[in-house]
C-alpha positions as CSV (number, residue, x, y, z in Angstrom):
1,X,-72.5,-7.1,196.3
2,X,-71.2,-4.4,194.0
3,X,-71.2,-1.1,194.3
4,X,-70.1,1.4,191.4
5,X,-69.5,4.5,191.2
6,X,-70.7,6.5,188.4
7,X,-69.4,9.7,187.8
8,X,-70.3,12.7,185.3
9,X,-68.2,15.6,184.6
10,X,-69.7,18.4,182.7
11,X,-67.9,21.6,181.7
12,X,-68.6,24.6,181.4
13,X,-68.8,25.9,177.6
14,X,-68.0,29.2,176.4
15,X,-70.8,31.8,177.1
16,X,-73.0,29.3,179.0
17,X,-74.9,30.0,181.7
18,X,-74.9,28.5,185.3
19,X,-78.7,27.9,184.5
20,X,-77.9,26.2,181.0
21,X,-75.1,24.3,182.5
22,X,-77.3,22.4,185.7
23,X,-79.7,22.0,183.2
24,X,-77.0,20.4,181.3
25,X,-75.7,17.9,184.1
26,X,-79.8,17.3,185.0
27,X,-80.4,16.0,181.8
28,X,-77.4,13.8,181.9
29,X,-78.6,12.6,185.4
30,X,-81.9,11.7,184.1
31,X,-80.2,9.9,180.7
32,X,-77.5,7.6,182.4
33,X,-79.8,6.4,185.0
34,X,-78.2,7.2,188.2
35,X,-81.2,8.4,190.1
36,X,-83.0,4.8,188.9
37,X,-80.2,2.8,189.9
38,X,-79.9,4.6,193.4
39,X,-83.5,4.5,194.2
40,X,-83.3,0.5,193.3
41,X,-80.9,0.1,195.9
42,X,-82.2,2.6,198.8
43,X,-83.6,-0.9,200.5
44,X,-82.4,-4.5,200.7
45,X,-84.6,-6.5,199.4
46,X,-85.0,-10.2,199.5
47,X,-84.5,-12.8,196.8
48,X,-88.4,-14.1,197.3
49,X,-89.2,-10.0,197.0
50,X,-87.3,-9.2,194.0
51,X,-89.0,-12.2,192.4
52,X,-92.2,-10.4,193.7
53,X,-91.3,-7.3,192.3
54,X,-90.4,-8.8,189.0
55,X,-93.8,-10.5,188.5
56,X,-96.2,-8.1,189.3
57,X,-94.0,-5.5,186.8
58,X,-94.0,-8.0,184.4
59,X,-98.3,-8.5,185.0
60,X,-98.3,-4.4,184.6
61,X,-96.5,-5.0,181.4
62,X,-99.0,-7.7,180.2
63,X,-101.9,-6.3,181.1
64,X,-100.4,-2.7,179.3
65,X,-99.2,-3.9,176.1
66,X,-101.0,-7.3,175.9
């Protein structure tokens, strides 16, 4: 198993506020996927469970779009 670790700098730019600036670093949070990656990975999961997973997502999907 692999584990990487992402990080994201952010810097503060001129006349920015503290506010603006977590705002900033939230955003880029939400848009690289961290949180999704971290929450996938909070539990081991099994190989028949992941397969599980993946089918009733996929069924979801069908049933959604299809």
């Amino acid at each position: 198993m692999c584990w990487c670790i992402m990080s994201l700098q952010v810097s503060i730019r001129e006349g920015e506020s503290q506010e603006s600036l977590l705002r900033r670093f939230q955003k880029m949070v939400q848009t690289s996927g961290i949180l999704r990656e971290v929450k996938a990975h909070r539990h081991f999961l099994s190989k028949g469970e992941t397969a599980r997973l993946k089918a009733q997502k996929s069924a979801r999907r069908r049933r959604r779009y299809g």
